[in-house]
C-alpha positions as CSV (number, residue, x, y, z in Angstrom):
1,X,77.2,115.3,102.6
2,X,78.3,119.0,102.0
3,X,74.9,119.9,99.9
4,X,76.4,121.0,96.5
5,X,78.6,117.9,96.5
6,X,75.2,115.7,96.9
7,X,73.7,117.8,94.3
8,X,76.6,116.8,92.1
9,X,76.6,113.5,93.2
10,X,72.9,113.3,92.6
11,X,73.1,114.6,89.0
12,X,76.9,113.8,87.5
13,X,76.9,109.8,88.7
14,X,76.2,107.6,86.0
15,X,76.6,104.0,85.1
16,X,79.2,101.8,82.6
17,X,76.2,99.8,81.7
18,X,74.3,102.7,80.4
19,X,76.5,103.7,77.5
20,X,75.9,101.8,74.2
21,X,79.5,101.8,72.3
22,X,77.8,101.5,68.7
23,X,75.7,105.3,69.6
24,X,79.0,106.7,71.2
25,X,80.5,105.7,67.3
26,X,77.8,108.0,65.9
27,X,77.9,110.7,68.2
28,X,81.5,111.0,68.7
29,X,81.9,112.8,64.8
30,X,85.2,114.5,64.6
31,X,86.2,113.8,68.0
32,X,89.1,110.9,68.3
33,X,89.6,108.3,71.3
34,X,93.4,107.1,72.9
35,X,93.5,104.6,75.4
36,X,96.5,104.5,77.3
37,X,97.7,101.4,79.7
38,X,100.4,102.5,82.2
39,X,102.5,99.3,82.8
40,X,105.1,98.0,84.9
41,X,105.9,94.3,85.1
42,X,102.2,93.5,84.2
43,X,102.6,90.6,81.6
44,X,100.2,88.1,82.9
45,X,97.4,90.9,82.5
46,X,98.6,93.6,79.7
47,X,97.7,91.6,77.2
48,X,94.2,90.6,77.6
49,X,93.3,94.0,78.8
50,X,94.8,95.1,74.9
51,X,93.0,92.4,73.1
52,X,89.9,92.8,74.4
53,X,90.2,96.7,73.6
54,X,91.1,96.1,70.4
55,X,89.0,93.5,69.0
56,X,85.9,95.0,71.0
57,X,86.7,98.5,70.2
58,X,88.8,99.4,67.5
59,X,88.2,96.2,65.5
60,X,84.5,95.9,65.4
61,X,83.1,98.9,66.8
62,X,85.8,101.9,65.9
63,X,85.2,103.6,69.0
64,X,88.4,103.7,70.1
65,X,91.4,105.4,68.1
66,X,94.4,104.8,69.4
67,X,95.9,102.1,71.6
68,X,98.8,102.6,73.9
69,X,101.1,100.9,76.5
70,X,103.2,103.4,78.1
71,X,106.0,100.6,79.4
72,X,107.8,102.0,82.7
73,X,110.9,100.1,82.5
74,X,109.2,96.9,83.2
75,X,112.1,93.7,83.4
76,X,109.4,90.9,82.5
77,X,107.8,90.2,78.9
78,X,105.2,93.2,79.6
79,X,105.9,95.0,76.3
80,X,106.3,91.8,73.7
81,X,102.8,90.8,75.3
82,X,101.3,94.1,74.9
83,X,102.8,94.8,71.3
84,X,101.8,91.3,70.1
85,X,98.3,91.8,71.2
86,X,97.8,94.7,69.3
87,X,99.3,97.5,71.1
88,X,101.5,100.2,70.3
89,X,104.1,99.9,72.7
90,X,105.8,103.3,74.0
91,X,109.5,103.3,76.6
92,X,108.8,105.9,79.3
93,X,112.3,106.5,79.2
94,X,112.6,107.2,75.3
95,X,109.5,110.1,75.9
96,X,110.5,113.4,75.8
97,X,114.5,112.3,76.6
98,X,115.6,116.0,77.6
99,X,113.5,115.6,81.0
100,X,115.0,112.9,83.6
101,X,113.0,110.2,83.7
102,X,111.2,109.9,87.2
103,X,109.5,106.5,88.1
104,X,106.2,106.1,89.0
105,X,103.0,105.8,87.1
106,X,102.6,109.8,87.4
107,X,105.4,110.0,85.1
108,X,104.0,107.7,82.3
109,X,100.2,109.5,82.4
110,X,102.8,113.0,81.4
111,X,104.5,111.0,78.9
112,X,101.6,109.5,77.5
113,X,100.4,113.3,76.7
114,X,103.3,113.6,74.5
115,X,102.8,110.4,72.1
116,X,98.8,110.3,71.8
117,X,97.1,112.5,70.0
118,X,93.4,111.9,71.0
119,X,91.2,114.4,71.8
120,X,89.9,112.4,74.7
121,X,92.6,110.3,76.4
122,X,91.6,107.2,78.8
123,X,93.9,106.0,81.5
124,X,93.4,102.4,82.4
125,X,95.6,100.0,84.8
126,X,97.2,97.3,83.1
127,X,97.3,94.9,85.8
128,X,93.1,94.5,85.6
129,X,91.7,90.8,86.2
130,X,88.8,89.7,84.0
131,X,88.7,92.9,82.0
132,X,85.1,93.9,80.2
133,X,86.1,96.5,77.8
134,X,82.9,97.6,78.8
135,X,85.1,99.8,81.3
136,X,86.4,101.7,78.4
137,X,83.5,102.7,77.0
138,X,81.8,103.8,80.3
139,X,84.3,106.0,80.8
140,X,84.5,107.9,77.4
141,X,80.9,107.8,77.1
142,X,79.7,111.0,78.9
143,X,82.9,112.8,77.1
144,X,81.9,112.1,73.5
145,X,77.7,112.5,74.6
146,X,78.4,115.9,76.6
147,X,80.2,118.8,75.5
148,X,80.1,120.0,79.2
149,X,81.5,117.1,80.4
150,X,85.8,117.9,80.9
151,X,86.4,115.2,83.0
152,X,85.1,111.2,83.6
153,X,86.5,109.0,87.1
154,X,85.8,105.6,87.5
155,X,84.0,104.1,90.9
156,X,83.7,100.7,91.7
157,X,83.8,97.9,94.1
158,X,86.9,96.4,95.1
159,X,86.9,93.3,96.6
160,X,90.3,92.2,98.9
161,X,92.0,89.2,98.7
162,X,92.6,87.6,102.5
163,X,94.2,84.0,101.9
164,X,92.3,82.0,99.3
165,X,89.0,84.5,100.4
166,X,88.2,86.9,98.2
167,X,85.9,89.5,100.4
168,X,83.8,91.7,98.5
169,X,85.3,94.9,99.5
170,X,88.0,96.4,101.4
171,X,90.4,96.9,99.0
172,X,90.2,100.7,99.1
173,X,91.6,101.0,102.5
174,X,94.3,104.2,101.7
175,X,90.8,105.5,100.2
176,X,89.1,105.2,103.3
177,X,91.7,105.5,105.9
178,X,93.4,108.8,104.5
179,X,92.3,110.3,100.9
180,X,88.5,110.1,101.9
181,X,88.7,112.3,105.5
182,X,91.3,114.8,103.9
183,X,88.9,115.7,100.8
184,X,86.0,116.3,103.4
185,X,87.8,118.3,105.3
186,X,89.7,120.7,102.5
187,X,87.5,119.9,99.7
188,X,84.3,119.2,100.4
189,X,83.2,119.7,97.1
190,X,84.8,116.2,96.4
191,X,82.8,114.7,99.1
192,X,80.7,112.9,96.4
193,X,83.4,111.4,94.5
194,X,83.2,107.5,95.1
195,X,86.9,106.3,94.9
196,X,88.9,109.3,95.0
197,X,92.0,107.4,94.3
198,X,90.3,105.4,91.3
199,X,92.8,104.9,88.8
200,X,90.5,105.0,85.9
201,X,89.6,108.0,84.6
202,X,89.8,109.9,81.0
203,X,89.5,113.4,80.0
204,X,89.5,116.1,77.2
205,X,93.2,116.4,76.1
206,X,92.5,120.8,76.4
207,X,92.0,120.0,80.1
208,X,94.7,117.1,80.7
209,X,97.7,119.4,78.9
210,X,96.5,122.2,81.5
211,X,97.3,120.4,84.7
212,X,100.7,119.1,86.2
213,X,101.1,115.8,87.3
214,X,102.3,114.9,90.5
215,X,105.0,111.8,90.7
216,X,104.1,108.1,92.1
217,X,100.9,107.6,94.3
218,X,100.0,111.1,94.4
219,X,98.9,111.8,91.1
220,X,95.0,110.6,91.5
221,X,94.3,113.0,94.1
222,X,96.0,116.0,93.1
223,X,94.4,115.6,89.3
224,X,91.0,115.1,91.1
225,X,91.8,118.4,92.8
226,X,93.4,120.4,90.2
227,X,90.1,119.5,87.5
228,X,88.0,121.0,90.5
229,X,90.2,123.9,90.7
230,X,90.8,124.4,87.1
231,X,87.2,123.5,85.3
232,X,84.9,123.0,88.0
233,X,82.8,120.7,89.7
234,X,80.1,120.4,87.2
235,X,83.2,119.5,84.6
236,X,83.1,116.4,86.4
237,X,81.5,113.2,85.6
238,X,81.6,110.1,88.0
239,X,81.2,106.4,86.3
240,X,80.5,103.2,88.3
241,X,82.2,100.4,86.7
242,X,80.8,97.6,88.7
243,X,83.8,95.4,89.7
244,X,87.9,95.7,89.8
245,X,90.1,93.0,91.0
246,X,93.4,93.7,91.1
247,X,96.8,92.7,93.0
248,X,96.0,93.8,96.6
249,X,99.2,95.7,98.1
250,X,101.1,94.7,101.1
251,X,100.2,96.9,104.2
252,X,103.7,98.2,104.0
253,X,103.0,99.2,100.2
254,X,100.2,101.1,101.8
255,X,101.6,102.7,104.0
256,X,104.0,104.3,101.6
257,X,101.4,105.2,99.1
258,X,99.0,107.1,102.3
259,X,102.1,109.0,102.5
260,X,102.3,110.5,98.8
261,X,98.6,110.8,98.6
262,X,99.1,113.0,102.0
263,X,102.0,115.2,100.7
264,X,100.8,115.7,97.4
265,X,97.1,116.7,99.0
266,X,99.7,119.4,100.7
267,X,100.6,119.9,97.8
268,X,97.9,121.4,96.8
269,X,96.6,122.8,99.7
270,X,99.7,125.3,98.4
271,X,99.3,125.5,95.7
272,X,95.5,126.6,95.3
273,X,96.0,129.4,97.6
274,X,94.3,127.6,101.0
275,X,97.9,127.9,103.3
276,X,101.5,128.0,103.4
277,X,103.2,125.1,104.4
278,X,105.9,126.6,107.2
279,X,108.1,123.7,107.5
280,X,109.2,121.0,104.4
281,X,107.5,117.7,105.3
282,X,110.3,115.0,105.9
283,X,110.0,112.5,103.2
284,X,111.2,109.6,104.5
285,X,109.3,106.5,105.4
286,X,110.4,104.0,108.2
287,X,108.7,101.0,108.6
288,X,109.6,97.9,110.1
289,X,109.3,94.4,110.3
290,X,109.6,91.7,112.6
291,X,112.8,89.2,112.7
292,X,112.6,86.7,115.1
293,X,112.6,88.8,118.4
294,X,113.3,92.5,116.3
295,X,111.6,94.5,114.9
296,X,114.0,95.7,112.0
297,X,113.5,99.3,110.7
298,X,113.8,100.2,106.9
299,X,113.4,103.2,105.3
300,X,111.8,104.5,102.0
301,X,112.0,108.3,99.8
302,X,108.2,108.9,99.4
303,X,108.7,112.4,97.9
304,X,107.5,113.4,95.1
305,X,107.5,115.5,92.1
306,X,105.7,117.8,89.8
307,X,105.8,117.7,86.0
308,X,104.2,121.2,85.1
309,X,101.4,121.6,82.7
310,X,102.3,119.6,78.7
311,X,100.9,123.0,77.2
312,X,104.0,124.6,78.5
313,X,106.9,121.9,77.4
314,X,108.5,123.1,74.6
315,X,108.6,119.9,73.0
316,X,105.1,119.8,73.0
317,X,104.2,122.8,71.9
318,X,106.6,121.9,68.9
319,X,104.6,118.4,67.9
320,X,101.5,120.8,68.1
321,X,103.2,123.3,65.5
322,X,104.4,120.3,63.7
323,X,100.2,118.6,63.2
324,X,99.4,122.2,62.0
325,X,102.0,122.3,58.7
């Protein structure tokens, strides 16, 4: 490993179990906590994931804040299950209305900036399986302990679903296959980072309204790589969180998230200063699948967008003039 990345490694990895939610209380002072759930079409899991924040966190150890489901146009019962279990329940479309709405879970983590008002904001999945809430408070813990600490990312293991097996890993394979060689090879500072593509992470909101966020798939890796470029490396905390089980994605779901990871890594390749692209990637996807004695070919836009930095909407900027009356 590139040696200030395993010095990094060495002294900014930390575990969940470490962090005792009654001290956080104490020591967090002033500072306030949102949790926000991204959610599309996740009723069978939203709601547990709120409950268990809410009765463990906010109902009998006030550690969290705020509680938040950022609904992303879902068509099943995802946001009467989330607002009954406590939740307040937010349309991505109804954020922020004078912007198009995009899809994609990018999107809703931009929103969410707009309708929290924690200092330190936690992203967490909604579609989580036997959630410990235990995941929240590893991941706000070395915010609220460490005033050098800008920015937490989850790690964990992943076990993959094959049949009725359930192996105990695999189930980062765009990690491995694609985000994990292209940070060691343009970033190596990020060689240290366990899951790259984690989807867990919180942050100071001072950082978070700093950085654009990148549409779809791509937005892990291009935050990961923006904190570096924006705070630093030693802004960064990493948190292992022992277990996530989750749906497992098709390999043709895969396939179309490697390609957003990719462009928005070139993204920011650009963007930081390292090259200029020369030509415009194409973004379309064809994949194919068999039929009988055919292989049938279907197509999919992977592009993606970037929403620029919250501390620059207007809108924004006018809620923050608004607190201050």
């Amino acid at each position: 490993m590139y040696p200030k990345a395993q010095d990094w490694f060495d002294r900014r990895t930390t575990t969940g179990e470490q962090w005792d939610r009654l001290s956080l209380t104490e020591t967090k002072a002033a500072q306030s906590v949102s949790v926000v759930l991204p959610a599309r079409n996740e009723e069978a899991t939203v709601g547990h994931i709120v409950e268990a924040l809410r009765v463990e966190l906010m109902e009998r150890v006030p550690l969290i804040d705020e509680l938040i489901v950022i609904d992303s146009d879902s068509w099943d019962r995802t946001a009467a299950v989330a607002r009954a279990a406590g939740a307040r329940v937010v349309q991505q479309d109804e954020v922020l209305p004078g912007w198009v709405n995009r899809p994609g879970k990018g999107e809703a983590l931009w929103k969410s900036l707009q309708v929290t008002h924690g200092d330190v904001v936690a992203f967490i999945d909604a579609d989580l399986e036997d959630f410990d809430p235990q995941f929240a408070v590893g991941l706000v813990g070395p915010l609220l302990a460490d005033s050098s600490v800008e920015f937490v990312k989850a790690f964990y293991d992943r076990p993959l679903k094959s049949g009725q097996i359930l192996l105990p890993a695999g189930g980062g394979r765009v990690t491995e296959i694609l985000a994990r060689p292209l940070l060691n090879l343009h970033w190596p500072l990020l060689a240290g980072v366990v899951q790259p593509l984690a989807g867990e992470y919180a942050a100071r909101r001072s950082l978070l309204e700093r950085l654009p966020f990148v549409s779809g798939y791509g937005v892990e890796i291009a935050m990961l790589i923006d904190v570096l470029e924006t705070a630093g490396l030693d802004s960064m905390v990493q948190v292992d969180l022992g277990s996530r089980r989750h749906r497992n994605s098709s390999d043709e779901a895969l396939g179309r998230m490697a390609a957003q990871v990719y462009l928005a890594l070139l993204s920011r390749v650009e963007r930081h200063g390292y090259g200029v692209l020369t030509i415009d990637p194409v973004t379309e996807l064809t994949q194919f699948t068999r039929d009988g004695d055919a292989f049938i070919p279907h197509t999919s836009d992977v592009a993606i967008i970037e929403r620029p930095p919250m501390a620059d909407v207007m809108e924004y900027q006018n809620r923050a003039l608004e607190r201050q009356r």
